[in-house]
C-alpha positions as CSV (number, residue, x, y, z in Angstrom):
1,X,161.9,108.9,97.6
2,X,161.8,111.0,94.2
3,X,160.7,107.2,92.9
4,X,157.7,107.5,95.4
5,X,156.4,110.8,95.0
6,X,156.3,110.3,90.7
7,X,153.9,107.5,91.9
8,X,151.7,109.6,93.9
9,X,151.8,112.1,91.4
10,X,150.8,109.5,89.0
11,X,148.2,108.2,90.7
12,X,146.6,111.1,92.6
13,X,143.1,111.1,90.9
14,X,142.6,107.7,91.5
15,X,143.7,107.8,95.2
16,X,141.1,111.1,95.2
17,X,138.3,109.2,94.0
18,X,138.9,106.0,96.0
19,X,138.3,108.1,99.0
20,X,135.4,109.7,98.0
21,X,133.3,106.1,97.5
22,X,134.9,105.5,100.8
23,X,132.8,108.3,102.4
24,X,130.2,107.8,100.1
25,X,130.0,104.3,100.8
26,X,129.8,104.6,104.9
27,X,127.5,107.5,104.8
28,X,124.7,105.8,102.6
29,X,125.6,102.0,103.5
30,X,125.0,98.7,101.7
31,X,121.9,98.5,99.9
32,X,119.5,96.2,102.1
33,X,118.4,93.0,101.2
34,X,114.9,93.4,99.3
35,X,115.6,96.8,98.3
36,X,115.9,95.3,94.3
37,X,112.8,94.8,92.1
38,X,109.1,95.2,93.0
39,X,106.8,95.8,95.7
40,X,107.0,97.3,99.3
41,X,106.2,101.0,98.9
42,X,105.3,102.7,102.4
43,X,102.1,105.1,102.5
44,X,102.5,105.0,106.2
45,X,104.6,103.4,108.8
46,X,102.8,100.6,108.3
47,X,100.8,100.5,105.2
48,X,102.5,98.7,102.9
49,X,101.3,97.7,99.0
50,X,102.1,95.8,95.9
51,X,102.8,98.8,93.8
52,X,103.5,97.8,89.5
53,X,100.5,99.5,88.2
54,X,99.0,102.5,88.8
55,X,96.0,101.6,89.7
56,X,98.2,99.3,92.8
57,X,98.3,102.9,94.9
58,X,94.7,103.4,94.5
59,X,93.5,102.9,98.3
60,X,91.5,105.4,99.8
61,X,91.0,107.3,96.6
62,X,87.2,107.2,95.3
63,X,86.5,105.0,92.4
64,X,84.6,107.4,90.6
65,X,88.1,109.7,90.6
66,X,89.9,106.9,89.0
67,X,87.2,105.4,86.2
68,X,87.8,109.2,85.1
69,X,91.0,109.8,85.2
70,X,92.6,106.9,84.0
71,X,90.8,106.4,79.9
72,X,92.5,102.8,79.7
73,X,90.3,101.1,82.3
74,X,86.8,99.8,81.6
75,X,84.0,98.7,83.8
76,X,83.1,95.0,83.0
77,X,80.9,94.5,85.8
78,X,79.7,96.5,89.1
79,X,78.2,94.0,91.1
80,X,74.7,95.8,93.3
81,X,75.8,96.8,96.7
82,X,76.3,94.1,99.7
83,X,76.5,95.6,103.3
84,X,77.7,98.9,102.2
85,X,80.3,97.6,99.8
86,X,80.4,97.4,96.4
87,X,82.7,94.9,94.0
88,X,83.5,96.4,90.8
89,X,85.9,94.7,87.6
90,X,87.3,97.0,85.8
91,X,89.7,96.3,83.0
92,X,93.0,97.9,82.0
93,X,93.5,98.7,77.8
94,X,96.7,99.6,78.1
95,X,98.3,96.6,80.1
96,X,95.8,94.3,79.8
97,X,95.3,93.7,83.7
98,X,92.6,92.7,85.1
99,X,91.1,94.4,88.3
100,X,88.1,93.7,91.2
101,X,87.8,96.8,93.5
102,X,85.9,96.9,96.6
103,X,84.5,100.2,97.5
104,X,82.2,101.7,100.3
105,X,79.2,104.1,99.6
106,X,81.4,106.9,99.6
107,X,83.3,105.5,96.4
108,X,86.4,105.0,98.2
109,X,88.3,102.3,97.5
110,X,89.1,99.8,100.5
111,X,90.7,96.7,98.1
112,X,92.2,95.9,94.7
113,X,92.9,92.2,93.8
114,X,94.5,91.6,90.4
115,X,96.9,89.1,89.2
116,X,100.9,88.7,90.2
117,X,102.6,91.0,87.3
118,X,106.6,91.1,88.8
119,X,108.5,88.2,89.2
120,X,109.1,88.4,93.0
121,X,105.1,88.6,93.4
122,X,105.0,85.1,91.2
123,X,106.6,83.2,94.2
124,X,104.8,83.0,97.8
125,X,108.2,83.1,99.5
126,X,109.7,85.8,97.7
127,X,107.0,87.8,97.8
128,X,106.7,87.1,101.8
129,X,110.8,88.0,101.9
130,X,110.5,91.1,99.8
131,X,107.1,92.2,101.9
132,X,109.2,91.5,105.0
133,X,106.7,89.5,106.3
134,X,106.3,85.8,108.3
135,X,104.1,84.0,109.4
136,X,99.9,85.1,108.2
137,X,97.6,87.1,110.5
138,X,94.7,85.2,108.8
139,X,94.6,81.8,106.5
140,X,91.3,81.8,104.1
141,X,90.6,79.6,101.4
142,X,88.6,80.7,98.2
143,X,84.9,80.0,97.5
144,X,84.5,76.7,95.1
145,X,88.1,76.3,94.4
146,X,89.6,72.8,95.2
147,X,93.2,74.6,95.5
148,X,94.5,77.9,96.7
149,X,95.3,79.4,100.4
150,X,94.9,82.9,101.2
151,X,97.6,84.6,103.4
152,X,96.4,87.5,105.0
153,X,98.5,90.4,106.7
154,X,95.4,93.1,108.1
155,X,98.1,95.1,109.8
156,X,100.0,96.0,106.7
157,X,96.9,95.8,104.7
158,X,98.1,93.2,102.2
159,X,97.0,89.6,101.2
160,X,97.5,86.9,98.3
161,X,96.2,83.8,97.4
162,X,98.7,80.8,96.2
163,X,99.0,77.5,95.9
164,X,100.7,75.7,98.9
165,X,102.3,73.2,97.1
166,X,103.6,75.1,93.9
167,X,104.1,78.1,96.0
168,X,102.6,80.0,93.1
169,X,101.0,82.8,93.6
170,X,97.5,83.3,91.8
171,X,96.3,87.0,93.1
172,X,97.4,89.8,95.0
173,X,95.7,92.1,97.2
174,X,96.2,95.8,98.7
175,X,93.7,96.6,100.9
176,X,93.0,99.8,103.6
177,X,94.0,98.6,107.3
178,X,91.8,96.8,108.8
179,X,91.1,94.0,111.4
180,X,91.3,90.6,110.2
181,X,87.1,90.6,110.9
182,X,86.5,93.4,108.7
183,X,89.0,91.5,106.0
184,X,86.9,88.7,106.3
185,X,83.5,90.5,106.0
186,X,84.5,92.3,102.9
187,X,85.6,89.1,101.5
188,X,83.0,86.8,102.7
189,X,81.8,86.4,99.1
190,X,85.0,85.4,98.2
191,X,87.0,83.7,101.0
192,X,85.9,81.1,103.8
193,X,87.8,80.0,106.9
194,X,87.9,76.4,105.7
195,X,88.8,74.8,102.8
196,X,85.2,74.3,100.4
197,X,84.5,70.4,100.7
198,X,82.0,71.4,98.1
199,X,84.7,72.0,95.1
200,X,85.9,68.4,95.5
C-alpha cells in the first residue's frame, strides 16, 4: 500500500494535468475536418469567401474606400460603365496580385476575381471540400477560351473557374449574394452558358 501511494505521490502532476486535457478535450472537441489552412470565413450564415488577401473581404465596401486606403493597389484599367456596373483592375504592389472588381454606381463592390494564392484554392476538389460545398448552382464557361468551367455557388456568393481535366483551378471569385441570373448578368462579358465554339 505504502508502495502505491509513493507512486501517486510521484506522479500526481501528471495525473492532474491528464485530467485537465480530458475536460478540455470534451468541452471544445476534435477540430473538424476543413478547419486547417485557407478559406471559408463566414460574414453571415451564409456568406461565405476566399479570404488570403485583404482585399478577399472587400464586398459591399465602396471601391473608392479601398483605392484610398490601401497605397499598394493601383488602377490599371476602369473599364466605362455597362448596365450600372463597372469592371475595374486594380493591381496589388505589395503582393503582387492581380485583381478585377465589379462595382455598381454607388461604388460598392459586388465581386473580386483574382488568381488561386493558397494551396487548397489550387485544386477544384479541395477547394469544393474546404468550401463545404457539392455539386454547382450554375456551370459557365469563359468568353474565347478553348478550356476552363466555371462553378458557380450564388447562395454562398462564391465561384471559380478550373480546368475539368487538370482540376486546376485558374481564378477565384467572392461575390455579394445573388441569384444565379444576376451572376450571370454581371458576368455576361465574361462567362457564357456554353462552351465558345469560336475559341476552337
Amino acid at each position: 500500500m505504502k508502495k502505491y501511494t509513493i507512486y501517486i505521490k510521484k506522479y500526481f502532476p501528471f495525473i492532474i494535468l491528464l485530467v485537465i486535457g480530458i475536460i478540455i478535450f470534451s468541452v471544445k472537441g476534435p477540430r473538424q475536418p476543413g478547419s486547417v489552412g485557407i478559406p471559408a470565413k463566414y460574414l453571415t450564415e451564409k456568406q461565405k469567401f476566399i479570404e488570403v488577401v485583404p482585399l478577399d473581404s472587400s464586398i459591399g465596401k465602396n471601391i473608392s474606400d479601398i483605392e484610398e486606403t490601401t497605397p499598394e493597389l493601383v488602377v490599371k484599367n476602369k473599364e466605362p460603365p455597362r448596365a450600372g456596373l463597372t469592371q475595374t483592375y486594380l493591381y496589388d504592389n505589395k503582393n503582387a496580385i492581380a485583381f478585377q472588381t465589379v462595382s455598381d454606381e454607388t461604388g460598392k463592390i459586388l465581386a473580386i476575381s483574382r488568381t488561386p494564392l493558397s494551396e487548397p484554392e489550387r485544386d477544384a476538389d479541395s477547394l469544393m471540400r474546404t468550401l463545404g460545398v457539392g455539386a454547382p448552382e450554375g456551370v459557365m464557361y469563359p468568353k474565347g477560351a478553348i478550356m476552363g468551367t466555371a462553378y458557380v455557388y450564388p447562395s454562398i456568393g462564391v465561384a471559380f473557374v478550373f480546368n475539368i481535366e487538370t482540376r486546376q483551378v485558374h481564378s477565384v471569385i467572392n461575390f455579394e449574394i445573388m441569384s444565379l441570373t444576376q451572376f450571370k448578368q454581371m458576368f455576361s462579358t465574361v462567362y457564357q452558358d456554353t462552351p465558345d465554339k469560336s475559341a476552337y
